[in-house]
C-alpha positions as CSV (number, residue, x, y, z in Angstrom):
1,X,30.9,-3.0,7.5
2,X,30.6,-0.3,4.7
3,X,28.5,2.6,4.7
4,X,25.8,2.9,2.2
5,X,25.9,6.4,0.2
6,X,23.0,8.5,1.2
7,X,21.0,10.1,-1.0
8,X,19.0,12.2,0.8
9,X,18.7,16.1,-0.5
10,X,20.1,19.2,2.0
11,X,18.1,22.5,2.3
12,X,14.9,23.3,1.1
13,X,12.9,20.6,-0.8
14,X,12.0,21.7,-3.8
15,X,8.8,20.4,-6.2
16,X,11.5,19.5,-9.2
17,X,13.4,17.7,-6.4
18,X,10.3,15.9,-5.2
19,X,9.2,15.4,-8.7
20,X,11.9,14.3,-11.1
21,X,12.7,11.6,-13.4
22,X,14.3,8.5,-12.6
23,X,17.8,8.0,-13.4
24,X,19.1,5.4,-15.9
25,X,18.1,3.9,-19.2
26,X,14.6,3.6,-20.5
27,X,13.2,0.0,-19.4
28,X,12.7,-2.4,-22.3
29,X,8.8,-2.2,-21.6
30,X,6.0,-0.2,-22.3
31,X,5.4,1.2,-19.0
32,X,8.5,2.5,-18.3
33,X,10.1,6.0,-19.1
34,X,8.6,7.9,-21.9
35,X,5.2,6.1,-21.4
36,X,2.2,7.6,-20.9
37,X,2.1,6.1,-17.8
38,X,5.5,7.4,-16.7
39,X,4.4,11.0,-17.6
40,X,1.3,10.7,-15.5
41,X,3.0,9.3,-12.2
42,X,5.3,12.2,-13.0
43,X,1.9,14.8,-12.6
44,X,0.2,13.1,-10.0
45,X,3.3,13.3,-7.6
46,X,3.9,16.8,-8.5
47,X,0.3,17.4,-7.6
48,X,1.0,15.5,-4.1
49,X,3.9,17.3,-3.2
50,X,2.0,20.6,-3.7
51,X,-1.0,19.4,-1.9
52,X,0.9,17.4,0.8
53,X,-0.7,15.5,3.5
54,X,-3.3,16.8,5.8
55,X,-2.9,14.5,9.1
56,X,-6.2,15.0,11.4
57,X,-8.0,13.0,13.8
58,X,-8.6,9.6,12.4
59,X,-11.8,8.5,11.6
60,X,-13.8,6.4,14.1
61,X,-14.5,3.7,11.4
62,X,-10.4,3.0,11.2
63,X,-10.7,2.0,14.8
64,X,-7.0,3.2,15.5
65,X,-5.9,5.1,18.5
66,X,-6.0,8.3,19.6
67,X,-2.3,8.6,19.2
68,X,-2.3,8.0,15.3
69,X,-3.0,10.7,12.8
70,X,-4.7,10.4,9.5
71,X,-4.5,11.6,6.0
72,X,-5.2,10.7,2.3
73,X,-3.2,11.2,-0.5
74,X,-5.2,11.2,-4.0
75,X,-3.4,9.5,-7.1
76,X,-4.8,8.6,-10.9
77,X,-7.1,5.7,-10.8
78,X,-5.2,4.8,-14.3
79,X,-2.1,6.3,-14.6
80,X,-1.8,6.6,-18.3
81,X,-4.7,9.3,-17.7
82,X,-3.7,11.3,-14.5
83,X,-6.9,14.0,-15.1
84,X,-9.4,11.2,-15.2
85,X,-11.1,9.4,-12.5
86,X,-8.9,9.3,-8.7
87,X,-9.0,7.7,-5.9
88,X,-8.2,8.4,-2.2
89,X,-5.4,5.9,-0.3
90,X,-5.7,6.4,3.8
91,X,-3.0,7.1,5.4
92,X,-1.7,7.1,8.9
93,X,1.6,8.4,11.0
94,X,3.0,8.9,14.4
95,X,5.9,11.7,14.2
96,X,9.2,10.5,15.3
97,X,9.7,11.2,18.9
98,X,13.5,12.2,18.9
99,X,14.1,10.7,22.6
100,X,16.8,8.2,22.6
101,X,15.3,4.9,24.4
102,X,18.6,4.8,26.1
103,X,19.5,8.2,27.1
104,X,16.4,10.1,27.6
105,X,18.6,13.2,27.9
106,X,20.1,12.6,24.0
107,X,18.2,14.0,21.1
108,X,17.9,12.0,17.8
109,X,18.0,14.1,14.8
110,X,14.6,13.2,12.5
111,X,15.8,11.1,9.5
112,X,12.3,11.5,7.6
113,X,9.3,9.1,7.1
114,X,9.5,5.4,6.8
115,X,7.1,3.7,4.9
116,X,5.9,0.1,5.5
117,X,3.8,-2.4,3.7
118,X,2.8,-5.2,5.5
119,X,2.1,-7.4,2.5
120,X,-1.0,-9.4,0.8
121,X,-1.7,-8.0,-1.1
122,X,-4.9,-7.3,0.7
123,X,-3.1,-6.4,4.0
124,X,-3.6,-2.5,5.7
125,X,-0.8,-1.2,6.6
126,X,-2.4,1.6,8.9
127,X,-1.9,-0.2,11.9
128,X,1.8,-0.1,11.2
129,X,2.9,3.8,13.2
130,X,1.9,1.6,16.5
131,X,5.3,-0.3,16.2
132,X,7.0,2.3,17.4
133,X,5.5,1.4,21.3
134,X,7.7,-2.2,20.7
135,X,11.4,-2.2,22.7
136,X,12.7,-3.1,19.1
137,X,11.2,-0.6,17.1
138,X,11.8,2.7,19.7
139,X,15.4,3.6,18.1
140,X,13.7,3.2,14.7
141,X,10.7,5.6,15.4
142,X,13.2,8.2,17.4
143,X,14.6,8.8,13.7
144,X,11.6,8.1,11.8
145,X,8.0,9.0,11.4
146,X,6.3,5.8,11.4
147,X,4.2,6.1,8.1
148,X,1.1,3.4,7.0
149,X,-1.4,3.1,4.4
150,X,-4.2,1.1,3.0
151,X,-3.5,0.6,-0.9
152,X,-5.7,1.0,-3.7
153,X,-8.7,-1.6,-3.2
154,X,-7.8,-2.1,0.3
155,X,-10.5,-1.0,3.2
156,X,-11.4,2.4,2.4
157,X,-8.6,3.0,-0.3
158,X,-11.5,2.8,-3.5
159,X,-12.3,-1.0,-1.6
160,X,-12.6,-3.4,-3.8
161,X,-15.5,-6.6,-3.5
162,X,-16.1,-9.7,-5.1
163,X,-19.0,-10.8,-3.6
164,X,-21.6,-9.0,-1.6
165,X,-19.9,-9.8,2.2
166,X,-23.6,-9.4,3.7
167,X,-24.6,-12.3,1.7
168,X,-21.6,-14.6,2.3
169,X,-21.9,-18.3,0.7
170,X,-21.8,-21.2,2.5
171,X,-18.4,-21.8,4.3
172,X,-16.8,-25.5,2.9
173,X,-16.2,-27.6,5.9
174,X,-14.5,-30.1,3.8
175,X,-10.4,-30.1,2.2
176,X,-9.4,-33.0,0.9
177,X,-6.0,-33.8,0.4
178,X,-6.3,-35.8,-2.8
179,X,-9.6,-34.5,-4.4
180,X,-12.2,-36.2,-5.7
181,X,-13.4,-35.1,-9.9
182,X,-16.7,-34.2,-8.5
183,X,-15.1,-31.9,-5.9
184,X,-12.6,-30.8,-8.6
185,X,-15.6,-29.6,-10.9
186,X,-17.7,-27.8,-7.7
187,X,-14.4,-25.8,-6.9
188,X,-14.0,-24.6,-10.7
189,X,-17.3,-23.5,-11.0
190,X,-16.8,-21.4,-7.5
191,X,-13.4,-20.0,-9.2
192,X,-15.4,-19.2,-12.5
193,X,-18.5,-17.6,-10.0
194,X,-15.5,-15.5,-7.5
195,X,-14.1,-14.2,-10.7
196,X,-17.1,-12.8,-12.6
197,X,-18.5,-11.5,-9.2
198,X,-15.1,-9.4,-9.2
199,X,-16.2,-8.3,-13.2
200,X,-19.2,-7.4,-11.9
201,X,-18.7,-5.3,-8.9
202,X,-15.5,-3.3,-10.3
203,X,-16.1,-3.1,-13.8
204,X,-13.9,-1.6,-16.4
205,X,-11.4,-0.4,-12.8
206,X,-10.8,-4.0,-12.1
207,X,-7.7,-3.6,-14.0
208,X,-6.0,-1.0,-12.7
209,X,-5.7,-3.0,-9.5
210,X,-2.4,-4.3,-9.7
211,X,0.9,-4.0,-8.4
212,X,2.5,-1.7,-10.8
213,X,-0.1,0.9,-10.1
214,X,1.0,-0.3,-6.1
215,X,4.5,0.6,-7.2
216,X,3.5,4.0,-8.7
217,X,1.0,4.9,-5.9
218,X,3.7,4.6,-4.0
219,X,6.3,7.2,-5.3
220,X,2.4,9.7,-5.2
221,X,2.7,9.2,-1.2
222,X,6.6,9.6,-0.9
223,X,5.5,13.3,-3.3
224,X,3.1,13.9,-0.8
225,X,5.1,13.5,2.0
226,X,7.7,15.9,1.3
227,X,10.8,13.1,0.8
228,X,12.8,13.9,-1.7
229,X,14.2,10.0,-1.6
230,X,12.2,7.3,0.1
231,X,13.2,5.3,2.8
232,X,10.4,2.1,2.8
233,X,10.4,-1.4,3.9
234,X,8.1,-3.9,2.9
235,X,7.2,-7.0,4.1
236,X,6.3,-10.3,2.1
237,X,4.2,-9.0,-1.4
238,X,5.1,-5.3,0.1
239,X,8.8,-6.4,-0.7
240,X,7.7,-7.6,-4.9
241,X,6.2,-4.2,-5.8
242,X,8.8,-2.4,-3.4
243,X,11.6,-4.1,-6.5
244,X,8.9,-2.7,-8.9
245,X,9.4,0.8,-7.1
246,X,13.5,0.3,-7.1
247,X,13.1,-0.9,-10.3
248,X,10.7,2.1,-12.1
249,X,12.2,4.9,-9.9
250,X,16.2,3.8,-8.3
251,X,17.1,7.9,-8.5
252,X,13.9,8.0,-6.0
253,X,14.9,5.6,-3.4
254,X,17.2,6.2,-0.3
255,X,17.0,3.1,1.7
256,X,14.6,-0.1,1.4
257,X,13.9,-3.1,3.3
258,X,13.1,-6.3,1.5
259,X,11.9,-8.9,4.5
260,X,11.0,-11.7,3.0
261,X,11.1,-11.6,-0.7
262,X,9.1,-12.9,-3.0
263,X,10.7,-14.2,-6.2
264,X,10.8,-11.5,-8.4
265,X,11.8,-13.5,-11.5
266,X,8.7,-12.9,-14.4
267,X,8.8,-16.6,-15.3
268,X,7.5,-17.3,-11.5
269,X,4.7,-14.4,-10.8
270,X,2.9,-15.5,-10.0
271,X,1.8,-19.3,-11.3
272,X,5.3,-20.5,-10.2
273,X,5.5,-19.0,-7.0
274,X,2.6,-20.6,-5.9
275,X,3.6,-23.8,-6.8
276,X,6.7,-23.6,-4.6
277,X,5.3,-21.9,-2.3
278,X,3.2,-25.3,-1.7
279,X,6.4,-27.2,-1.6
280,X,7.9,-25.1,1.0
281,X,4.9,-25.4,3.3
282,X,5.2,-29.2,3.3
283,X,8.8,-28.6,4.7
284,X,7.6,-26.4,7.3
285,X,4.7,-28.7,7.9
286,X,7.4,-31.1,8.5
287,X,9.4,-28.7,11.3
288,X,6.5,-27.9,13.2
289,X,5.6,-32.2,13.5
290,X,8.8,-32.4,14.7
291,X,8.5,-29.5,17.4
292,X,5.5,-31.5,18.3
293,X,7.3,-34.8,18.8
294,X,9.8,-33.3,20.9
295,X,6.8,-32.0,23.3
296,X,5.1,-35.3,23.5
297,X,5.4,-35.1,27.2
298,X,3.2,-32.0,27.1
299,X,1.1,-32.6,24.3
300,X,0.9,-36.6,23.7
301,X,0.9,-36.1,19.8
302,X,3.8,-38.5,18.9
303,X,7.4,-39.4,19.7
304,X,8.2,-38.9,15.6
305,X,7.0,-36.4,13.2
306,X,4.9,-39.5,11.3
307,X,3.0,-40.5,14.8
308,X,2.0,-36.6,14.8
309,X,0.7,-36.7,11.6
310,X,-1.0,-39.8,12.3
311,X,-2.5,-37.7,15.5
312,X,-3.2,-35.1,12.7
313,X,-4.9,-37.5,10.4
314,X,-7.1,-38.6,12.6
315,X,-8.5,-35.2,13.9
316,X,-8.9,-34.2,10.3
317,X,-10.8,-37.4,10.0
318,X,-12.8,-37.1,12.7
319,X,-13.9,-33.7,12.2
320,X,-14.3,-34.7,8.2
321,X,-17.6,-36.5,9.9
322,X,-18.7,-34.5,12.7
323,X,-17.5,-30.3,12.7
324,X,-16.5,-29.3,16.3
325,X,-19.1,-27.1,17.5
326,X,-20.5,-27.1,13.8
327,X,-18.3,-25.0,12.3
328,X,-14.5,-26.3,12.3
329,X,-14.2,-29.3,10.0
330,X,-10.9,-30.3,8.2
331,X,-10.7,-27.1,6.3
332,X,-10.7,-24.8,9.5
333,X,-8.0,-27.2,10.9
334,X,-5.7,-26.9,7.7
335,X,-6.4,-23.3,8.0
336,X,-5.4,-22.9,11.7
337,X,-2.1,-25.1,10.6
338,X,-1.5,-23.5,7.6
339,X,-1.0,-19.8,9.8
340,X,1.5,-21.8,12.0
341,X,3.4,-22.2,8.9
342,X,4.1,-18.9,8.7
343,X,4.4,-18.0,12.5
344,X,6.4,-20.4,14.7
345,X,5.1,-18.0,17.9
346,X,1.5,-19.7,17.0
347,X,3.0,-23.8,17.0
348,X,2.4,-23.7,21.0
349,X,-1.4,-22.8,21.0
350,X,-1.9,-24.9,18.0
351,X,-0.2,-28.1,19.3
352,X,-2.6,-27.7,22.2
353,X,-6.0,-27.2,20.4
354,X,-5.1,-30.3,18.8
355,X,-4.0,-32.3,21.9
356,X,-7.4,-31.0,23.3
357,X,-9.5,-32.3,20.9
358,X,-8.1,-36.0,20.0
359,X,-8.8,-35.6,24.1
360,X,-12.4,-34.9,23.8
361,X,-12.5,-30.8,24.6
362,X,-12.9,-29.2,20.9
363,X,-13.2,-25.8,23.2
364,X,-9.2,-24.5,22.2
365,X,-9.4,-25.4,18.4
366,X,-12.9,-23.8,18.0
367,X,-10.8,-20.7,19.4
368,X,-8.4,-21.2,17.0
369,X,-9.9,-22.0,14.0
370,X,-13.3,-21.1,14.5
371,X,-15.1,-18.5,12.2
372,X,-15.4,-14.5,13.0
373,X,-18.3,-13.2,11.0
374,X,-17.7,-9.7,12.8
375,X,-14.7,-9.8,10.4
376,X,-16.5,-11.1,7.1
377,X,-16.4,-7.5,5.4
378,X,-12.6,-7.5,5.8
379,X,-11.5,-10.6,4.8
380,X,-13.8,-10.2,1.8
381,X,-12.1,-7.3,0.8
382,X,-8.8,-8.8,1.4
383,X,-9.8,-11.8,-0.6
384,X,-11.0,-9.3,-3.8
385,X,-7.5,-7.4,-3.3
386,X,-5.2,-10.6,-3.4
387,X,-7.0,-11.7,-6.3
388,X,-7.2,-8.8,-8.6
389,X,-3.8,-7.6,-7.8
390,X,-2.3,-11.7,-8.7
391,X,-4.3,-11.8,-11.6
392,X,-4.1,-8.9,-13.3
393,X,-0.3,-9.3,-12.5
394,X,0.9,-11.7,-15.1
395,X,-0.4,-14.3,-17.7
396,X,-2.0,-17.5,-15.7
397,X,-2.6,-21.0,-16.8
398,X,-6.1,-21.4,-18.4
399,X,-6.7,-24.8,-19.3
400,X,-7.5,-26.8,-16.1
401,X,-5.9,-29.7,-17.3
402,X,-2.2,-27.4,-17.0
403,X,-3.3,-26.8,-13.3
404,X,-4.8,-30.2,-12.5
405,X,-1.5,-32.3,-13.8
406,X,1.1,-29.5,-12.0
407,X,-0.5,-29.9,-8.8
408,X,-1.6,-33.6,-9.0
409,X,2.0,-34.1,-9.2
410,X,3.0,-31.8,-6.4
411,X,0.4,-32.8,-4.2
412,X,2.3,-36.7,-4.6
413,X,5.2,-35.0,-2.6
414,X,3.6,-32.0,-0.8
415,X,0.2,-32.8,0.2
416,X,-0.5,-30.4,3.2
417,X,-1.0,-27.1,1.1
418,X,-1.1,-27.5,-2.3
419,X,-4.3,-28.3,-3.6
420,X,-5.8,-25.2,-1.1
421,X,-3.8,-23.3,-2.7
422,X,-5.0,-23.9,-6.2
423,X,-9.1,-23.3,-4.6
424,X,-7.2,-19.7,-3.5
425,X,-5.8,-19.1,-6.6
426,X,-7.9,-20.9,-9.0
427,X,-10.4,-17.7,-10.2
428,X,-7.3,-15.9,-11.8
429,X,-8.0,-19.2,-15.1
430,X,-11.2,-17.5,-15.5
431,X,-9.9,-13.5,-15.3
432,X,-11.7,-11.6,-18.0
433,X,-9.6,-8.4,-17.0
434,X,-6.3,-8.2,-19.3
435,X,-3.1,-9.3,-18.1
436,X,0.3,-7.7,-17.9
437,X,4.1,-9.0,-18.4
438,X,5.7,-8.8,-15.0
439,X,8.4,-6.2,-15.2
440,X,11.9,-7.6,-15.1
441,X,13.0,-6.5,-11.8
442,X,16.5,-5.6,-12.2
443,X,18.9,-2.3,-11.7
444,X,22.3,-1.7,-13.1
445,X,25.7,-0.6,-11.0
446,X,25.3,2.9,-9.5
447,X,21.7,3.3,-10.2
448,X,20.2,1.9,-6.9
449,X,21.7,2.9,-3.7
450,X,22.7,0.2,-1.3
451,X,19.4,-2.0,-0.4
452,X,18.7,-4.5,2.8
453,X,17.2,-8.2,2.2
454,X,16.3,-10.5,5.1
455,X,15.1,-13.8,5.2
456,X,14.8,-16.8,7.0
457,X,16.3,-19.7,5.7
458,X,13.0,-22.1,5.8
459,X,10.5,-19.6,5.2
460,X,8.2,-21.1,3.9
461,X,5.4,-18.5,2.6
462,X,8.3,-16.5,0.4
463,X,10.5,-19.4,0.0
464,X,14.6,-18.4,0.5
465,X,15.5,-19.1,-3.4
466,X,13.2,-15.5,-3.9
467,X,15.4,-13.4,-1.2
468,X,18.8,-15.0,-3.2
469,X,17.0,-14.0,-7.0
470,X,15.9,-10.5,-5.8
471,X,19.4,-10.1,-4.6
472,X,20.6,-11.1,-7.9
473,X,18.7,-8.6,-9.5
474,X,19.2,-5.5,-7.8
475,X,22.9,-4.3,-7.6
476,X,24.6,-3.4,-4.5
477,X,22.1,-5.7,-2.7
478,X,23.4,-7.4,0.7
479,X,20.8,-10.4,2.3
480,X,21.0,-11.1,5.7
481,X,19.6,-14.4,6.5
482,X,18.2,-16.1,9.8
483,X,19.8,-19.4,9.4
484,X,17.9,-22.2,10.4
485,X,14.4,-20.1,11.2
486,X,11.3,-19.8,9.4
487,X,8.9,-17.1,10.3
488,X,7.9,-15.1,8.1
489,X,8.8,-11.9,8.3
490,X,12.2,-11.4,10.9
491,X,12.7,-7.4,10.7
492,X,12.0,-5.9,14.2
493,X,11.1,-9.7,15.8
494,X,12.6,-11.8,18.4
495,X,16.5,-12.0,16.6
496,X,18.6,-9.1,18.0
497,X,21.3,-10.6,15.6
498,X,18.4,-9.6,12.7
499,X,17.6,-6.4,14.2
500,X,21.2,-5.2,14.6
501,X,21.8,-5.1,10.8
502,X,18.3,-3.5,10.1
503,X,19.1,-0.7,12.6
504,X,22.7,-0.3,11.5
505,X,21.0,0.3,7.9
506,X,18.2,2.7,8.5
507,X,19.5,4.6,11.8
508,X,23.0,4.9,10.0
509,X,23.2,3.6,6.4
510,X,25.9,0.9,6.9
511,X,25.6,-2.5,5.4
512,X,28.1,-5.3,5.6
513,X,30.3,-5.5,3.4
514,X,28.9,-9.2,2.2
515,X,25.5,-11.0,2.8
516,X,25.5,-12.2,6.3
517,X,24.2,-14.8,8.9
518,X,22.3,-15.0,12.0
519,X,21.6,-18.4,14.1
520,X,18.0,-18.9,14.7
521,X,16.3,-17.2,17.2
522,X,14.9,-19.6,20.3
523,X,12.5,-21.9,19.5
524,X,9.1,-21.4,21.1
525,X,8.4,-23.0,24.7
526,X,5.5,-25.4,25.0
527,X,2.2,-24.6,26.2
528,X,0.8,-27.0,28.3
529,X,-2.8,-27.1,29.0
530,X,-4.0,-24.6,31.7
531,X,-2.9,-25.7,35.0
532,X,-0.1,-27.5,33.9
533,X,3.4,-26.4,35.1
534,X,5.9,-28.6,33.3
535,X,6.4,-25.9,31.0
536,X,6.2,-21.8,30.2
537,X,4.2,-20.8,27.9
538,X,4.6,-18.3,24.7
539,X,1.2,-16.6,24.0
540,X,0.5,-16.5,20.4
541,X,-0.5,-13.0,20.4
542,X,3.0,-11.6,21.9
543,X,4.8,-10.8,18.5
544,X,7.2,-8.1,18.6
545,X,7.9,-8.3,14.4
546,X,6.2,-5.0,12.3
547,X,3.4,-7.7,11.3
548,X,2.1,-7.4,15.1
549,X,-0.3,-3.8,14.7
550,X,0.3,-3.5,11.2
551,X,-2.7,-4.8,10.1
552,X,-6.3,-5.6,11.7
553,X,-6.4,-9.4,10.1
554,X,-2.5,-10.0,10.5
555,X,0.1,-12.0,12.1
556,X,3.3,-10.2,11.1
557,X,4.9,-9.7,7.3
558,X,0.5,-9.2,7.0
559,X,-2.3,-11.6,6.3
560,X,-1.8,-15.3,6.3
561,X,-2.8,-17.4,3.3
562,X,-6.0,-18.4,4.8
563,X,-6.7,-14.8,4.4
564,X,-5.0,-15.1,0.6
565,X,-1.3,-14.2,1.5
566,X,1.2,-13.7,-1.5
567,X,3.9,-16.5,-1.7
């Protein structure tokens, strides 16, 4: 193992420190150094840095604990005019504690703040300082003060809104796997409705919701902080606009944590990525059948991954004609599935809603994939996030026919997500905002200090070829994949193979010398139906990955793609 070279700053920290320009060549792109948009990320983070941070009491509307503080940080609503309109991101901390979990007597010196983005984009991150109660995280927060924060559009960050969430429109019961013309032309004209209501509502600021914005905002709060270098890991989407940030600012950056990368390549933002995305769920889909066949003595679903899907089949079916409880038809059950996708810890509960219901009690999958109107607001805001932020991104398809014959032809060999995905993503044909050219993500030798990747080898939401490109892309790189695994999101979870080479690389800056390897962590136990000993049961709610108080709607790595998760 090698150490990585720190580049953290001695003494006093000084505004020029806090403040200066990125090393390296100008970028081969308008945004980059020299542009107007450089020079005004330049004044708004000398104007943070001067202002700082004021952490309080948080507001009662966050609903966070007593033992988080509060703060905003203001930063240009368009960059390329830092004296115009601003906005306000929320931001929470808990200080680092010092204590050594292991020797209560030893005292950790404090390594600065670590920044986390749990990913969406849509997903709050203010939840996030709360990790620091977890066994796996308590080394990490003796160093570190546990920083969070809601980005531009998200809850009270300027909150963005597509659709008035008091007046929500009528939920679709229905998602069929091969669709129909007629249902093809209802869902465009819902894609053409969800993006002019977006128009609408934000106006002319719609398009300055967007993840290089994300990127810069972030360098505002790292000002305001105090850190002359940040130290940030992202999770999921957190880990695209975190290679922005490498990417814009490498003289700014002492230590960042990609988990779970998405595919930073500008040919696959973000049209592409979805469309693997769909063909990495199907092998998922695939693991978790067979999980479910190897539990057919405590869930009666199949001997073989096919009789499961058969099982499958015929509760989509049978909900297709009569909703459980009136609410859950085949699209809350692909819903409920898809999350499991992401999250092998929520394969036990699921199996067993299902079992339930082909058994006549729809009680467990109306827990699990029923609706929660007390969250409506949120998820609409997290739906208006994802979308501006992947449509103002990058150039989509327009023409429906392009869409309709990719995914027609996907769907042939990877049925399970891929038209729902297209419904999710569909408004950003009809986006009247202008689009950008995705940066190319890239650094050259000696301009990026050493950086961390992880991944699991079948994730399925970021799939593995993204972790192996972004690696590619940013020199002095090592990935460290969970072999064999496919949650979504493995920093600070259940591997202690995993967590050794995160805490090795924040708590003391070494990196091995190559990419390495872990072997998967345990499977998840069956959960057989209450009263049922044959086997222990996991609950899906025990998590111990940063995902698990990062954010109110999410699982970790941050919201699922039922509540529009980045591939």
């Amino acid at each position: 193992m090698r150490a990585a070279v720190l580049h953290g700053t001695a003494g006093s920290l000084l505004l020029t420190g806090l403040v200066a320009a990125p090393a390296g060549g100008t970028p081969a792109w308008p945004g980059g150094a020299g542009s107007a948009e450089a020079r005004g990320t330049a004044v708004a983070a000398q104007r943070a840095a001067a202002a700082g941070i004021r952490f309080g009491k948080c507001p009662e509307v966050e609903r966070l604990p007593g033992s988080l503080r509060c703060g905003t940080v203001t930063v240009p609503l368009d960059y390329a005019l830092p004296d115009g309109k601003r906005i306000k991101l929320t931001v929470s901390r808990v200080k680092a504690t010092g204590k050594d979990p292991h020797n209560p007597k030893r005292k950790v010196p404090r390594q600065g703040a670590l920044v986390y983005n749990p990913g969406g984009p849509g997903a709050s991150g203010m939840y996030f300082p709360l990790i620091g109660m977890l066994p796996e995280w308590k080394p990490i927060g003796a160093a570190y003060d546990l920083v969070g924060y809601a980005p531009r559009g998200v809850d009270r960050s300027a909150p963005l809104s597509c659709r008035d969430p008091k007046r929500r429109p009528k939920t679709s019961l229905q998602s069929p796997t091969f669709p129909s013309e007629a249902y093809k032309r209802e869902r465009i004209a819902e894609a053409k409705a969800y993006a002019r209501g977006c128009a609408l509502r934000s106006g002319s600021a719609l398009r300055h919701y967007n993840s290089l914005n994300n990127a810069r905002d972030l360098d505002v709060l790292r000002a305001a902080l105090g850190e002359p270098r940040l130290t940030f890991m992202g999770a999921s989407y957190g880990t695209y606009y975190g290679s922005l940030y490498a990417t814009l600012f490498p003289s700014h950056v002492r230590r960042m944590v990609f988990d779970s990368a998405v595919n930073p390549d500008p040919g696959k933002v973000w049209y592409g990525n979805n469309l693997d995305q769909s063909a990495a769920f199907e092998v998922r889909w695939a693991d978790f059948r067979a999980w479910m066949a190897r539990h057919h003595k405590v869930y009666g679903l199949g001997r073989t991954p096919e009789e499961v899907l058969r099982s499958y089949e015929r509760a989509r079916e049978r909900l297709g004609a009569s909703p459980a409880g009136g609410t859950v038809g085949p699209a809350q059950l692909q819903g409920a599935f898809l999350q499991a996708g992401y999250f092998d810890d929520y394969w036990p509960q699921r199996a067993l809603a299902l079992s339930a219901y082909l058994k006549g009690d729809a009680k467990p999958l109306i827990q699990v994939a029923g609706p929660h109107p007390e969250a409506a607001a949120e998820q609409e805001n997290g739906n208006a996030v994802y979308t501006a932020v992947e449509c103002n991104d990058a150039p989509w398809p327009t023409d429906w026919r392009v869409w309709d014959r990719d995914n027609t032809r996907l769907a042939q060999v990877a049925p399970f997500e891929t038209w729902d995905n297209v419904w999710l993503n569909l408004p950003c044909a009809y986006w009247s905002a202008p689009r950008q050219k995705p940066l190319d993500v890239r650094t050259l030798p000696g301009e990026l200090p050493p950086t961390l990747i992880l991944a699991a080898e079948r994730d399925a939401a970021t799939p593995y070829e993204g972790a192996r490109e972004l690696q590619r892309r940013l020199w002095g790189s090592v990935l460290v994949t969970e072999n064999g695994a496919g949650t979504h999101g493995i920093g600070g979870g259940p591997n202690k193979c995993v967590n050794g080479y995160l805490n090795a690389y924040l708590l003391e800056g070494r990196l091995p010398e190559r990419s390495a390897a872990c072997a998967p962590h345990a499977a998840p136990k069956p959960q057989p139906p209450a009263g049922d000993t044959r086997s222990g049961g996991t609950p899906e709610d025990a998590k111990s990955g940063a995902g698990a108080v990062s954010s109110k709607t999410s699982g970790p790595a941050g919201t699922t793609k039922a509540v529009r998760q980045a591939p």
